[in-house]
VOVORO-658967 format. One record per residue (C-alpha): residue in three letters; x, y, z. Coordinates in steps of 0.1 Angstrom, whole numbers, padded with zeros to 4 digits, always signed. Each point is the difference from the previous one (the first is absolute). Example, Ala and Ser with C-alpha at 12.3 -4.5 7.8 and 13.67 -1.06 7.14 Angstrom:
REM residues 2
Ala+0123-0045+0078/Ser+0014+0034-0007/
END
This chain:
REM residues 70
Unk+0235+0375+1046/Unk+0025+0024-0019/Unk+0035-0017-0009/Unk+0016+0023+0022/Unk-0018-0008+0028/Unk+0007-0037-0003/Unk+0038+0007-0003/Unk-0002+0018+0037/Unk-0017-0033+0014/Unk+0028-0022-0019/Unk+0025+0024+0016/Unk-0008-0004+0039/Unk-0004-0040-0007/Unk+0033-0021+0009/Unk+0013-0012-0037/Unk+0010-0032+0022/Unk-0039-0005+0007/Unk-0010+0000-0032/Unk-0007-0033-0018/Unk-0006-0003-0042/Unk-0025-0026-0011/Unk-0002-0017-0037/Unk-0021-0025-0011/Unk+0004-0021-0034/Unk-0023-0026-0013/Unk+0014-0030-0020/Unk-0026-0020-0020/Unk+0021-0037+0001/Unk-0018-0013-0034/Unk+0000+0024-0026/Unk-0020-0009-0028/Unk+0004+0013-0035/Unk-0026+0013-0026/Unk+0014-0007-0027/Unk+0019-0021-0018/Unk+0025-0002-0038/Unk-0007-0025-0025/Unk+0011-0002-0032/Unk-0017+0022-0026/Unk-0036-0013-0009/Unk+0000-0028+0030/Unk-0025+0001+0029/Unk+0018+0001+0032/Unk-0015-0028+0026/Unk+0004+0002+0040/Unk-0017-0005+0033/Unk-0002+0019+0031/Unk-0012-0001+0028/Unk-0036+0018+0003/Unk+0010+0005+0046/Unk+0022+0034+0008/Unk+0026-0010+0022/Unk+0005+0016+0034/Unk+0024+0032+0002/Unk+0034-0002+0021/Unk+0000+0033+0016/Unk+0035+0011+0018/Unk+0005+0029+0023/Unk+0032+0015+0012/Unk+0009+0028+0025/Unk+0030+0024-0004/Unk+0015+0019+0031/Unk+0030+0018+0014/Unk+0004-0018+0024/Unk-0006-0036-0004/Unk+0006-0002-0042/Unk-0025-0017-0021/Unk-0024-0027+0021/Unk-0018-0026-0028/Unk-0033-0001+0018/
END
């Protein structure tokens, strides 16, 4: 489909029926890879060797309503 011809379907749709989605992921333990340490010291750490679950959040924006957390 040409751009044009998606702007004349976006035209005959009513902007008030029209609803934005965005979706983010958060990962709630960040790990780092690396490390400082003074200059010829090792650096010594643990971590875990598991990935933690994703939080994932969605939201909806619209004309009429406003943003909806969903």
């Amino acid at each position: 489909m040409q751009v044009e011809e998606f702007e004349q379907i976006l035209d005959c749709i009513d902007k008030k029926q029209l609803v934005y989605i965005d979706e983010s992921g958060i990962k709630p333990n960040i790990i780092r890879d690396c490390g400082w340490s003074p200059k010829g010291e090792k650096i010594f750490g643990c971590r875990k060797g598991k990935r933690d679950k994703n939080i994932n959040i969605i939201a909806a924006l619209n004309e009429r309503y406003g943003s909806i957390p969903l």
